[in-house]
LUMGU-162924 format. One record per residue: residue in three letters; x, y, z of N, C-alpha, C in turn. Coordinates in Angstrom, 1 decimal. Atoms other than C-alpha are relative to their C-alpha. Example, Ala and Ser with C-alpha at 12.3 -4.5 7.8 and 13.67 -1.06 7.14 Angstrom:
Ala,0.9,-1.2,0.0,12.3,-4.5,7.8,0.9,1.2,0.0;
Ser,-0.9,-1.1,0.0,13.7,-1.1,7.1,-0.8,1.1,0.8;
This chain:
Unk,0.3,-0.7,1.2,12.4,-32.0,91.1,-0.9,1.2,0.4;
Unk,0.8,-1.3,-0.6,11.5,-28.5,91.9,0.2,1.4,-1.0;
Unk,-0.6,-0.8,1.2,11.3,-25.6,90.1,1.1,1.4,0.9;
Unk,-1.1,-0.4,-0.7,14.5,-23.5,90.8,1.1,0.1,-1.1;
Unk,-1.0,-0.5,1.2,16.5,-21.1,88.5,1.0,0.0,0.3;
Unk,0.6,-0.2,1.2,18.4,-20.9,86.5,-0.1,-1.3,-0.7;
Unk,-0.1,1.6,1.3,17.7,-22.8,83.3,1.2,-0.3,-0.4;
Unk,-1.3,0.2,0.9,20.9,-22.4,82.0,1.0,1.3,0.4;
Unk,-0.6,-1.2,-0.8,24.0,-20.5,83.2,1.4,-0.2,-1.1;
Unk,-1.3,-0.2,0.6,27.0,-19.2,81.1,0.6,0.1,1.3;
Unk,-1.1,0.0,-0.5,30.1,-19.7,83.0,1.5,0.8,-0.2;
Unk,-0.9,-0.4,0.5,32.9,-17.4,82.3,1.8,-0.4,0.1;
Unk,-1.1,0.4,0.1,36.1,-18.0,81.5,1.0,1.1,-0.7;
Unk,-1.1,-0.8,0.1,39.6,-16.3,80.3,-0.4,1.3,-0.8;
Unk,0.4,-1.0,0.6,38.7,-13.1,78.6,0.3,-0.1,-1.6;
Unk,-0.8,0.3,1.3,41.1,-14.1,75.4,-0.5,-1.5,-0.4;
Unk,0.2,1.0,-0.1,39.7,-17.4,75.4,-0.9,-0.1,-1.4;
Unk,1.4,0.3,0.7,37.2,-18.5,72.2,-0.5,-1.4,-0.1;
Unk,1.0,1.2,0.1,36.3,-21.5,73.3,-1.8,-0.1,0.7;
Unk,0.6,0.3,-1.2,33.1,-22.5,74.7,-0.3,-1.5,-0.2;
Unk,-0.3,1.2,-0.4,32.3,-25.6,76.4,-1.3,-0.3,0.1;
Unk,1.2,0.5,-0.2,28.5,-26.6,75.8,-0.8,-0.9,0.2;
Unk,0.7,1.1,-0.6,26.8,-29.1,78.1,-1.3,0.1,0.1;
Unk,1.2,0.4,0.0,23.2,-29.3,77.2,-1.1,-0.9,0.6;
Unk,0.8,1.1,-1.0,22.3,-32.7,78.9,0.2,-0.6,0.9;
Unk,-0.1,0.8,-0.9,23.3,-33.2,81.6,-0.5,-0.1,2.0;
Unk,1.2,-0.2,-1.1,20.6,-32.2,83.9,-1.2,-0.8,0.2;
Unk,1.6,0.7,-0.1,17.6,-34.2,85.7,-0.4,0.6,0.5;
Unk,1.1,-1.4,-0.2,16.1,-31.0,86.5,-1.2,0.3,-0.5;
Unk,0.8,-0.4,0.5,12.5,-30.7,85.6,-1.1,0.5,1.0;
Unk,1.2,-1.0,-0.6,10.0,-27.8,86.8,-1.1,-0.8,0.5;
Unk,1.6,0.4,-0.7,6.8,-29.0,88.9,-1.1,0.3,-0.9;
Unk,1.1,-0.4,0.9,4.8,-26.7,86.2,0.2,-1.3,-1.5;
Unk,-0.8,0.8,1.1,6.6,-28.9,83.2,-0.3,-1.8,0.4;
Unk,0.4,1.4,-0.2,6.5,-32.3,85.3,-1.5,-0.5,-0.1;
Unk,1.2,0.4,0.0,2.5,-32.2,85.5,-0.8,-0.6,-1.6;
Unk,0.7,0.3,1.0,2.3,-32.8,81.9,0.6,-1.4,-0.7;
Unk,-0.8,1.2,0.4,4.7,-35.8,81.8,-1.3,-0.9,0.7;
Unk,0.7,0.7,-0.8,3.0,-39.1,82.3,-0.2,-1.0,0.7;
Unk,-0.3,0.8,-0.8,5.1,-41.3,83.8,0.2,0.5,1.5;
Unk,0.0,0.2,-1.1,5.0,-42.1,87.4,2.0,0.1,0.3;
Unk,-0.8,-0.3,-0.3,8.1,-41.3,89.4,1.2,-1.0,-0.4;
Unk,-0.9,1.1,0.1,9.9,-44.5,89.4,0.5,-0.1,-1.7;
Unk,-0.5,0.2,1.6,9.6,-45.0,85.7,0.1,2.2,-0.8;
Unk,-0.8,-0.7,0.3,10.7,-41.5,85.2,1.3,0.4,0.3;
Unk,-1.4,0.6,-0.9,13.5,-42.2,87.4,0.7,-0.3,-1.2;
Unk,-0.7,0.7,0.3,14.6,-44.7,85.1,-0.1,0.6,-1.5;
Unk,0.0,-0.9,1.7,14.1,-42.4,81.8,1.4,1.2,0.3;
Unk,-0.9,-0.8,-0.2,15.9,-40.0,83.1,2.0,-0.5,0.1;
Unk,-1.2,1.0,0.2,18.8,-42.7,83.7,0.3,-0.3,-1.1;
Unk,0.0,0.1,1.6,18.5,-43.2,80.1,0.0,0.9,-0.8;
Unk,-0.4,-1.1,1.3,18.6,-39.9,78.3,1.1,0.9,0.5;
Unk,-1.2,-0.8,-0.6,20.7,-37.9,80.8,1.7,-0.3,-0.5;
Unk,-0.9,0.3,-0.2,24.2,-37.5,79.8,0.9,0.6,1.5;
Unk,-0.8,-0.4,-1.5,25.7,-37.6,83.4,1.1,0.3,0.0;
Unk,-1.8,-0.8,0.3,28.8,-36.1,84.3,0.3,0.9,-0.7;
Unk,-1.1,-0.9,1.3,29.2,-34.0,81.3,0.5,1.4,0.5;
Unk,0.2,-1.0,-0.6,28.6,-31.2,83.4,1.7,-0.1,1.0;
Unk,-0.9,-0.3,-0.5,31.2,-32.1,85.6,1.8,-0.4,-0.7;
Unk,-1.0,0.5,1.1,33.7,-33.3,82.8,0.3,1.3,-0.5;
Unk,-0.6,-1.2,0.1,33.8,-30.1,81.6,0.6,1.0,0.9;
Unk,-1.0,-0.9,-1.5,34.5,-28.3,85.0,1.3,-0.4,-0.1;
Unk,-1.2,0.4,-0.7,37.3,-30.6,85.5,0.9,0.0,-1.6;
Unk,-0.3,-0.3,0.9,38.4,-29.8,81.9,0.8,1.6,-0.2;
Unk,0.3,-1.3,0.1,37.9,-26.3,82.6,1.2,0.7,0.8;
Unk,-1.2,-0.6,-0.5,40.5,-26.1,85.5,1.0,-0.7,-0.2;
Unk,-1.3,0.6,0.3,43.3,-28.4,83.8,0.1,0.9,-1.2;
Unk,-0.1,-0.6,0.7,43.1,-26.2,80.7,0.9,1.3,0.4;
Unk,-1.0,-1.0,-0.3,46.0,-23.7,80.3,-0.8,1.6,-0.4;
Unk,1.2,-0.9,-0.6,43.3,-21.0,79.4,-1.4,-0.5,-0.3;
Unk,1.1,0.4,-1.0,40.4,-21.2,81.3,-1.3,0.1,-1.6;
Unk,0.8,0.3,1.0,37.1,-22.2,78.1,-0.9,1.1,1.0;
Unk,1.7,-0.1,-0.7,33.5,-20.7,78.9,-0.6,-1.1,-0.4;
Unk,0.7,0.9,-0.1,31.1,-22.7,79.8,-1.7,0.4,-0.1;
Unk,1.0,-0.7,0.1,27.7,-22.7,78.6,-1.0,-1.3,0.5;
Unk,0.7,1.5,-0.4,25.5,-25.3,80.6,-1.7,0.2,0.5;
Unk,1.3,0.1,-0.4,22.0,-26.6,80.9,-0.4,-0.5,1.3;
Unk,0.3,0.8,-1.5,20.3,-27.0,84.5,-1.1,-0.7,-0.2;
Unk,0.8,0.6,0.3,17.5,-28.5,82.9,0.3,-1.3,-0.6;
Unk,0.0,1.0,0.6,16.7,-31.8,81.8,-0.3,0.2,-1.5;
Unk,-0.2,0.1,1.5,16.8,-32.2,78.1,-1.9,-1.0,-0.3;
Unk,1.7,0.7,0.0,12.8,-34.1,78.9,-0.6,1.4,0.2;
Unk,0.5,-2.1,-0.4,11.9,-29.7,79.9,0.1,0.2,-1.9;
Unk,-0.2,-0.3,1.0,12.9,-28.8,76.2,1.5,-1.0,-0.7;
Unk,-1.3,0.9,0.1,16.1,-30.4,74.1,0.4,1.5,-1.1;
Unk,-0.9,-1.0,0.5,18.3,-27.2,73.3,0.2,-0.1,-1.5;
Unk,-0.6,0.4,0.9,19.6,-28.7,70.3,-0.6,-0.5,-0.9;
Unk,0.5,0.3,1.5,16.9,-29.4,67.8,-0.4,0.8,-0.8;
Unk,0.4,-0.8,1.5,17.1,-27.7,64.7,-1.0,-0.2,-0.6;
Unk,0.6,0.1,1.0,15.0,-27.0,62.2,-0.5,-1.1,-1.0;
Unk,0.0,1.2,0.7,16.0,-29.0,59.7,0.2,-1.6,0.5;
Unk,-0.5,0.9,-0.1,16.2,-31.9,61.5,-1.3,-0.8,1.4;
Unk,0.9,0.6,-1.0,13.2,-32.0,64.1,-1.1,-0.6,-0.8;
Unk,0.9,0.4,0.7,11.1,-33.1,61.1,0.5,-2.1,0.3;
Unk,-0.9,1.6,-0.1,13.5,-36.8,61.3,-0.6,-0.3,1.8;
Unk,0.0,-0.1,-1.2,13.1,-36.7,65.2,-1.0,-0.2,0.4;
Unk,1.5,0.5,-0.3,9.4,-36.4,65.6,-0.4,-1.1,-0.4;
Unk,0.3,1.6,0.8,9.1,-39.5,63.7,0.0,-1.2,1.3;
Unk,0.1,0.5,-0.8,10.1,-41.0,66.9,-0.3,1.1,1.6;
Unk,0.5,-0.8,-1.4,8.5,-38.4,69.6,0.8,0.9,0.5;
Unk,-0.6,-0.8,-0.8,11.6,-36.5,70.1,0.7,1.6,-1.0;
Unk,-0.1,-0.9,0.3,11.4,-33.1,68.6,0.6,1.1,1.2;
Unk,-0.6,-1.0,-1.1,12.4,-29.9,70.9,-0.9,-0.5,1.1;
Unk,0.6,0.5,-1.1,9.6,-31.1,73.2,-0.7,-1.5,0.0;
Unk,0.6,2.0,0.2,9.4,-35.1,73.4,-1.6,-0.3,0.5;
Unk,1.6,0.5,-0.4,6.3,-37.0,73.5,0.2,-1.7,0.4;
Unk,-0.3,1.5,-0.3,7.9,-40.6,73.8,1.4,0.0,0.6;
Unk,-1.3,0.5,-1.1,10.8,-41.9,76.0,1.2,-0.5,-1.0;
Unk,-1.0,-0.1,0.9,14.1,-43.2,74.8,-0.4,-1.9,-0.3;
Unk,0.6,1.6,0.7,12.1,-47.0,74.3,-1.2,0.6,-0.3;
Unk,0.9,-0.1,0.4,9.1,-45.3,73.0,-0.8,-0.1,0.3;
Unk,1.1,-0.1,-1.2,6.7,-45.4,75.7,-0.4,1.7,-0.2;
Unk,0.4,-1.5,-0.3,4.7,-42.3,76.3,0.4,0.9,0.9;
Unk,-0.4,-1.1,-0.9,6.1,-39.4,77.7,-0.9,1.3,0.5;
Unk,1.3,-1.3,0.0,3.5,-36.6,77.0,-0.8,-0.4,-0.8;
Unk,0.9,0.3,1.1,0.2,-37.1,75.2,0.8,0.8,-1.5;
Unk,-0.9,-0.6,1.2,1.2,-36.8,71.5,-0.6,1.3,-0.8;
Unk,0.3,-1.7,-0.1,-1.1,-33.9,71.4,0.1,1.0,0.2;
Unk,-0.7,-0.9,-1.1,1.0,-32.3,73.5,0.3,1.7,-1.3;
Unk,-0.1,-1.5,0.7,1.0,-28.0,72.2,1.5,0.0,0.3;
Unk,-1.2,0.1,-0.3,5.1,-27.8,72.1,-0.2,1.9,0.4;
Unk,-0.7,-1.3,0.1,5.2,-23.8,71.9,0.0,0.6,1.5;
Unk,-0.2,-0.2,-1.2,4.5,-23.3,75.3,1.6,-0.1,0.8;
Unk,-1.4,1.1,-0.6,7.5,-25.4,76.6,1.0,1.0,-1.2;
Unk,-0.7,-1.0,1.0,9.2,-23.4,73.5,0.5,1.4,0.0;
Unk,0.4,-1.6,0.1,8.5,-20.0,74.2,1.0,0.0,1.4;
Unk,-0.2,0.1,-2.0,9.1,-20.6,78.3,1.7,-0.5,-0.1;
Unk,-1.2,0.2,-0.3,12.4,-22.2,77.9,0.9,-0.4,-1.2;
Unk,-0.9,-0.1,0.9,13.9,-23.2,74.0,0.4,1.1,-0.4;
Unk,-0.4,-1.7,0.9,13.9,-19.4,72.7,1.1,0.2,1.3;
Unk,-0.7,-0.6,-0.5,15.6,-17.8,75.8,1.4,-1.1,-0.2;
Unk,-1.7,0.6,0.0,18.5,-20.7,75.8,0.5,0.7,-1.6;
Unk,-0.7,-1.0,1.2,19.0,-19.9,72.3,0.3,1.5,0.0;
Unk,-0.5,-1.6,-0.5,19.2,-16.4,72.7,1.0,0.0,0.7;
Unk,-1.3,0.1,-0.6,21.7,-16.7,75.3,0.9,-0.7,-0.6;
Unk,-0.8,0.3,0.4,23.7,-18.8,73.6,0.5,0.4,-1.8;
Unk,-0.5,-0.6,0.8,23.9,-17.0,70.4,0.9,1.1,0.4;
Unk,-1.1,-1.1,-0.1,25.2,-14.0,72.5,0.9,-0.2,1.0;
Unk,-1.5,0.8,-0.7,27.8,-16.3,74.3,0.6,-0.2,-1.1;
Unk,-0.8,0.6,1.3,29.3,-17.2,70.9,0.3,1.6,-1.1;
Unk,-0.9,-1.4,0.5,28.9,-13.4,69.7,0.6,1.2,0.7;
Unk,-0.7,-0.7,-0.8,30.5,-12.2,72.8,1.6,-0.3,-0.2;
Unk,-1.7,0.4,0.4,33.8,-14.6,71.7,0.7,0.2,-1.1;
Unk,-0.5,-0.6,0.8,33.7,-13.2,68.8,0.6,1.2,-0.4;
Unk,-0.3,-1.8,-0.2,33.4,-9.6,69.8,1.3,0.2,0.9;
Unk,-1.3,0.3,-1.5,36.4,-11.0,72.3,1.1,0.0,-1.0;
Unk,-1.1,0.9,0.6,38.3,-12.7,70.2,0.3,-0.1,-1.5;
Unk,0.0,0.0,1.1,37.5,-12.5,66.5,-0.6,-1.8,-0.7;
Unk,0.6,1.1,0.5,36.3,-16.0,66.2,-0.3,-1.0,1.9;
Unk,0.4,1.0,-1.2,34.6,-18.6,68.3,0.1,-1.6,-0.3;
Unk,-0.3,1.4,0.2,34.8,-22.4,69.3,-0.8,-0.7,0.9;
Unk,1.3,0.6,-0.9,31.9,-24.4,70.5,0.4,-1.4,-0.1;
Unk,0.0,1.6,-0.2,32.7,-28.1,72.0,-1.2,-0.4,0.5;
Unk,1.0,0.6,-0.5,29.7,-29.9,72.7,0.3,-1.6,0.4;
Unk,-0.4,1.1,-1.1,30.3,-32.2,75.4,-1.5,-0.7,0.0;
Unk,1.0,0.8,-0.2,27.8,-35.3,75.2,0.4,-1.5,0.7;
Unk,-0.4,0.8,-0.4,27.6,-38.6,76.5,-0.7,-0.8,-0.7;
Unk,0.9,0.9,0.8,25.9,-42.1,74.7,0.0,-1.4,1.0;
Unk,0.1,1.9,-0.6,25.1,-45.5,76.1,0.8,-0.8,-0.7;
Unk,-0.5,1.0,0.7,26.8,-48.6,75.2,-0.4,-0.8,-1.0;
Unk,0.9,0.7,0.4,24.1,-50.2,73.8,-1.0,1.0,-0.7;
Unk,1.5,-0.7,0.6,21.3,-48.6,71.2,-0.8,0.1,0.9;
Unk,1.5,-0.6,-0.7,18.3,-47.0,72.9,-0.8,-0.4,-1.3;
Unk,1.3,0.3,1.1,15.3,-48.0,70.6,-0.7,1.4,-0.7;
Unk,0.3,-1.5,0.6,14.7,-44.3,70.0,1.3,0.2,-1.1;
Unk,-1.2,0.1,1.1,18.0,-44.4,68.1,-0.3,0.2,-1.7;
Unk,0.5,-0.4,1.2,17.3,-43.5,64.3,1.3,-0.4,-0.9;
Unk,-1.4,1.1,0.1,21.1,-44.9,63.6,0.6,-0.5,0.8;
Unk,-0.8,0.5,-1.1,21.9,-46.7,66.5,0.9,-1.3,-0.9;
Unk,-0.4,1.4,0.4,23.2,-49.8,64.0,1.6,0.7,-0.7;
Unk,-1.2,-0.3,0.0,26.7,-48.2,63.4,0.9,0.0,0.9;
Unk,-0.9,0.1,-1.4,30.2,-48.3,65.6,-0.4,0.8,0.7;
Unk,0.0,-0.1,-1.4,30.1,-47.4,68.7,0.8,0.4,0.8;
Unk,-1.7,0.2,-0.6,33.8,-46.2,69.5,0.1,0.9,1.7;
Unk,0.3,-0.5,-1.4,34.6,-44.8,73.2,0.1,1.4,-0.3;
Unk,0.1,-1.8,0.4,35.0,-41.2,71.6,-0.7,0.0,-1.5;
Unk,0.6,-0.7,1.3,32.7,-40.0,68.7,0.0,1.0,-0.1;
Unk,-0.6,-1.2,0.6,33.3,-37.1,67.0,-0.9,0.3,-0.8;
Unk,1.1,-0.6,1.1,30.2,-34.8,65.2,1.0,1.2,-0.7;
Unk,-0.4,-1.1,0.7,31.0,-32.7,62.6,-0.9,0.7,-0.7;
Unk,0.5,-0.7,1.2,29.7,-30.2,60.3,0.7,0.6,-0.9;
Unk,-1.3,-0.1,1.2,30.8,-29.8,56.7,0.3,1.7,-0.1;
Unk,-0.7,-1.5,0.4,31.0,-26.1,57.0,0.7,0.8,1.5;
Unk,-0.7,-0.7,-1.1,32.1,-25.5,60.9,0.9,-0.6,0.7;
Unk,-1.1,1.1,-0.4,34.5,-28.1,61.5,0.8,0.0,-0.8;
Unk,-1.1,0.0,1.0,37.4,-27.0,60.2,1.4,-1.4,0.0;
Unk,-0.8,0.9,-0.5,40.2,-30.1,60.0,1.5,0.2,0.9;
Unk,-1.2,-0.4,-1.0,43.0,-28.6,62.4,-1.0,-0.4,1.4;
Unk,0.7,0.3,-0.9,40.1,-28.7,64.8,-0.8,-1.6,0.5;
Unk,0.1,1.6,0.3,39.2,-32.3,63.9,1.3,-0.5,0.4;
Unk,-1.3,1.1,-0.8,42.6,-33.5,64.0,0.6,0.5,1.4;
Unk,-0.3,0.3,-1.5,43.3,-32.0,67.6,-0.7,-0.8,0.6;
Unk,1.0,0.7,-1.1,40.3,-33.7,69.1,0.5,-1.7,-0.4;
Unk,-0.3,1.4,0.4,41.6,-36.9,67.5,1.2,-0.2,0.8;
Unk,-1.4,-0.1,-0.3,45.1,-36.4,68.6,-0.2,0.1,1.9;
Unk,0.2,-0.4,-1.6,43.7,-35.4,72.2,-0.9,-1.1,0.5;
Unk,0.8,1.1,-0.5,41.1,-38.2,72.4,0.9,-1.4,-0.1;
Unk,-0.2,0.7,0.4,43.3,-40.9,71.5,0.4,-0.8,1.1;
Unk,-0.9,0.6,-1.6,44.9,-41.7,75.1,-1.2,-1.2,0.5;
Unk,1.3,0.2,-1.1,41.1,-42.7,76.1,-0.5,-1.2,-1.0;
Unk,0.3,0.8,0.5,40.5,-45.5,73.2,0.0,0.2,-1.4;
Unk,0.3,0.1,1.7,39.5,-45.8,69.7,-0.6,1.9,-0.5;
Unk,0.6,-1.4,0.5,38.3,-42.3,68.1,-0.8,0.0,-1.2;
Unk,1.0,0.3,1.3,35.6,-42.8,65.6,-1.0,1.4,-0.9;
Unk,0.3,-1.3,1.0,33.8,-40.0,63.0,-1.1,-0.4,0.0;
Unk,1.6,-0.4,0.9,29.9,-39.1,62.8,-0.7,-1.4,0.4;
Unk,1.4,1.3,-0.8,28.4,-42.7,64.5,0.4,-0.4,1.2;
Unk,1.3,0.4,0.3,26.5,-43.2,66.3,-0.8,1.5,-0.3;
Unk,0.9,-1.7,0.2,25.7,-39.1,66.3,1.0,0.7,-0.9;
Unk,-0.5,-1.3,0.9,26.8,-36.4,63.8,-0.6,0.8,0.3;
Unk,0.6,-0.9,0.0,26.4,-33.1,63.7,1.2,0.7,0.9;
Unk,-0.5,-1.1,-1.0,27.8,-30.0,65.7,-1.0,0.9,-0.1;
Unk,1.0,-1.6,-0.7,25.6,-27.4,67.6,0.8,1.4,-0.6;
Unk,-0.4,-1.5,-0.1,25.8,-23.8,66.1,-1.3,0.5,-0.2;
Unk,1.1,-0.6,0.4,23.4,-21.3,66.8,-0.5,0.1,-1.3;
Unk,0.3,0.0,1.7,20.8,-20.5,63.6,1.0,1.1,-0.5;
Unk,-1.0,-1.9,0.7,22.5,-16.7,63.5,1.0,-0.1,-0.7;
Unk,-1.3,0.9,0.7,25.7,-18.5,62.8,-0.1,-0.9,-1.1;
Unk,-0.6,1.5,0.7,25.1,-21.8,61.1,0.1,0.4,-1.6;
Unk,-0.1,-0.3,2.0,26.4,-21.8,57.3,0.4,1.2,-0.3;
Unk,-0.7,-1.1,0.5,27.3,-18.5,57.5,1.5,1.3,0.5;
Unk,-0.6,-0.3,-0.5,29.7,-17.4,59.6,1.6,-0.9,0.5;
Unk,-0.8,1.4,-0.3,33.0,-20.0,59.0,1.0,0.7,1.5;
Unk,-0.4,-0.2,-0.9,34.7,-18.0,62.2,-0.7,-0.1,1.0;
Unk,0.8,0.8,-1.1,32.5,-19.8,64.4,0.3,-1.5,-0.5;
Unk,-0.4,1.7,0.0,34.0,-23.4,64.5,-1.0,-0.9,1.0;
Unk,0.6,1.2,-0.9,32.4,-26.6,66.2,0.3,-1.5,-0.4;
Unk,-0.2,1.8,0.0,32.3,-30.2,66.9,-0.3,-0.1,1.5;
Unk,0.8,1.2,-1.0,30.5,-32.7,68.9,1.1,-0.8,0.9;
Unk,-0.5,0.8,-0.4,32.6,-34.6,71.6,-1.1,-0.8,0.5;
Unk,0.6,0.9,-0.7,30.3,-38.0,72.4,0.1,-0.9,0.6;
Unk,-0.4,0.8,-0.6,31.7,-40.0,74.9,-0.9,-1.1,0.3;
Unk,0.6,0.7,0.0,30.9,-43.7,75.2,-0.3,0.0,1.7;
Unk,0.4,0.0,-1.1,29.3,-44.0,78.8,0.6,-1.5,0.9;
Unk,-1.0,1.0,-0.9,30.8,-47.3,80.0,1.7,0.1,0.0;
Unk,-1.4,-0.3,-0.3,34.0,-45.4,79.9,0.3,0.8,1.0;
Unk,0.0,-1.3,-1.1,33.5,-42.9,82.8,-1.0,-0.5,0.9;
Unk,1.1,0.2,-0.9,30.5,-44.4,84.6,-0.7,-1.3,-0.2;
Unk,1.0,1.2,0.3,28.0,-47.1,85.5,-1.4,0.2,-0.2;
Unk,1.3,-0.2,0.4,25.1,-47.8,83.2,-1.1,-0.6,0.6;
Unk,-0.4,-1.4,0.2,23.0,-46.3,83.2,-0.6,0.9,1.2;
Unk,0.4,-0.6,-1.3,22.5,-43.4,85.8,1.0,0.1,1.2;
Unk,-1.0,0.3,-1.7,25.3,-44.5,88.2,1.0,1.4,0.0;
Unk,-0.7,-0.7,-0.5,28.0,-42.9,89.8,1.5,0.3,-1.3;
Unk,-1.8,-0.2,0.9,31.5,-41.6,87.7,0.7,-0.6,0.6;
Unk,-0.7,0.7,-0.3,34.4,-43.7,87.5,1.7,0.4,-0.1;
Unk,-1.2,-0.1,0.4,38.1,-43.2,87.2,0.5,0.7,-1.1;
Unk,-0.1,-0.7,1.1,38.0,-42.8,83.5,-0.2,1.2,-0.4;
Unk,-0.3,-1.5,0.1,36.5,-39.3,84.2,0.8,0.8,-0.3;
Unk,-1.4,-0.9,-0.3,39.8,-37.8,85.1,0.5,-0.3,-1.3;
Unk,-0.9,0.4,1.3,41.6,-39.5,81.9,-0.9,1.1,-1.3;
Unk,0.8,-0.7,0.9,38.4,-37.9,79.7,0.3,1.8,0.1;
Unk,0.1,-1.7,0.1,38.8,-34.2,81.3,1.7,0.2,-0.6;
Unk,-1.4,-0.8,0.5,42.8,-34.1,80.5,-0.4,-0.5,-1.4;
Unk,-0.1,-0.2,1.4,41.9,-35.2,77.0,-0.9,0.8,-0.6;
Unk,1.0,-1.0,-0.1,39.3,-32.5,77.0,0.6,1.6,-0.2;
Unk,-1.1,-0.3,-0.2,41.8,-30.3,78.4,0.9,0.2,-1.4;
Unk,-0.7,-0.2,1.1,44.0,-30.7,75.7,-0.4,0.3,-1.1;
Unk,0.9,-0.5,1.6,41.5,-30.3,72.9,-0.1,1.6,0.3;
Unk,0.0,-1.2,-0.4,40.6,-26.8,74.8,1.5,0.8,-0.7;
Unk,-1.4,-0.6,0.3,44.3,-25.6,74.4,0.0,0.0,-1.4;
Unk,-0.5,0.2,1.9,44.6,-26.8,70.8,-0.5,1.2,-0.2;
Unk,0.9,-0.6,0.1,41.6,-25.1,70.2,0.2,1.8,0.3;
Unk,0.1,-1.7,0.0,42.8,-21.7,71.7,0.8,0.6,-0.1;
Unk,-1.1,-0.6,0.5,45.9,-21.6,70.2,-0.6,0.9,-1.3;
């Protein structure tokens, strides 16, 4: 764990292309200046990091990226999601602090202490949530300025089992979950990812996670900016939790693959 840019790297892809392909967690990357305020010990942040990390996603989308007939962009985090967590909104980090994990957590994914709960977030805010956002608003209005509309997949991954941080972990569980949002998830883009995930098991809607990532500049207002959440169940690609990828990878990127294509017809 060292510190060592960047935080976050757009990847480019076909020019005509409006997808992108955004992997937010799947980094155990965290800064030396950033680790000093965590306050577990190595080992037991080892094993946190085994636990919130979605592994692979990073390279699920690569290998997505070159089975895809045109090539997505890729918009990915080199940080760990324990550095900042890209992805909490507004409206929604008020639910999330409840259990310590707002944009800058203060408890683990069993509720142990991560950072005193005192902890000043804006620092950590300022230093690394604003600029990702920023970049990734003008990744999304560069595919528009490309292309006329944009298409954000958010590539995640879930455990098999509820984490105790969970806030609905008591719902299915299926090997592909599917987030939506009622205003950027149009149903042509719904029913490809259904149609593309299907090879790989069961395909389930909005549990154990809902939602789709769109910038604020975007969200609610701009319906040529589409999204959805892909959340793959984790004992379908890998050993829990933390281990190596398994076979199923490959089967996940061509149905990934295929959602891309739908997607940039």
């Amino acid at each position: 764990m060292t510190d060592a840019p960047p935080a976050f790297e757009l990847l480019a892809g076909a020019a005509r292309s409006p997808v992108i392909l955004h992997v937010p967690h799947s980094a155990r990357e965290i800064p030396a200046a950033v680790r000093a305020g965590i306050v577990l010990d190595d080992a037991a942040l080892g094993r946190e990091l085994d636990h919130i990390t979605d592994a692979h996603t990073a390279e699920l989308a690569g290998a997505a990226s070159d089975l895809a007939a045109v090539t997505p962009w890729r918009f990915v985090n080199r940080l760990s999601r324990l550095v900042v967590d890209p992805e909490r909104f507004p409206d929604e980090r008020e639910e999330m602090l409840a259990v310590g994990m707002g944009a800058v957590y203060t408890r683990t994914t069993h509720r142990a202490e991560l950072r005193p709960a005192d902890t000043d977030p804006q620092p950590l805010v300022a230093r690394y949530f604003e600029p990702y956002a920023r970049a990734m608003t003008e990744a999304v209005a560069g595919r528009l300025a490309a292309t006329g509309r944009a298409v954000i997949i958010d590539v995640h991954s879930y455990p098999s089992a509820p984490l105790p941080y969970e806030l609905h972990g008591e719902g299915p569980r299926p090997p592909v979950c599917l987030g939506t949002d009622a205003f950027h998830t149009p149903p042509a883009l719904l029913g490809a990812a259904r149609t593309a995930f299907a090879r790989c098991g069961e395909v389930g809607l909005d549990s154990p996670f809902s939602g789709a990532y769109v910038p604020l500049e975007f969200h609610g207002k701009r319906p040529e900016v589409a999204a959805l959440m892909v959340e793959i169940r984790r004992d379908t690609y890998m050993a829990e939790p933390g281990g190596p990828a398994g076979p199923g990878l490959h089967r996940l990127a061509g149905a990934l693959a295929e959602l891309v294509d739908a997607a940039s017809r």
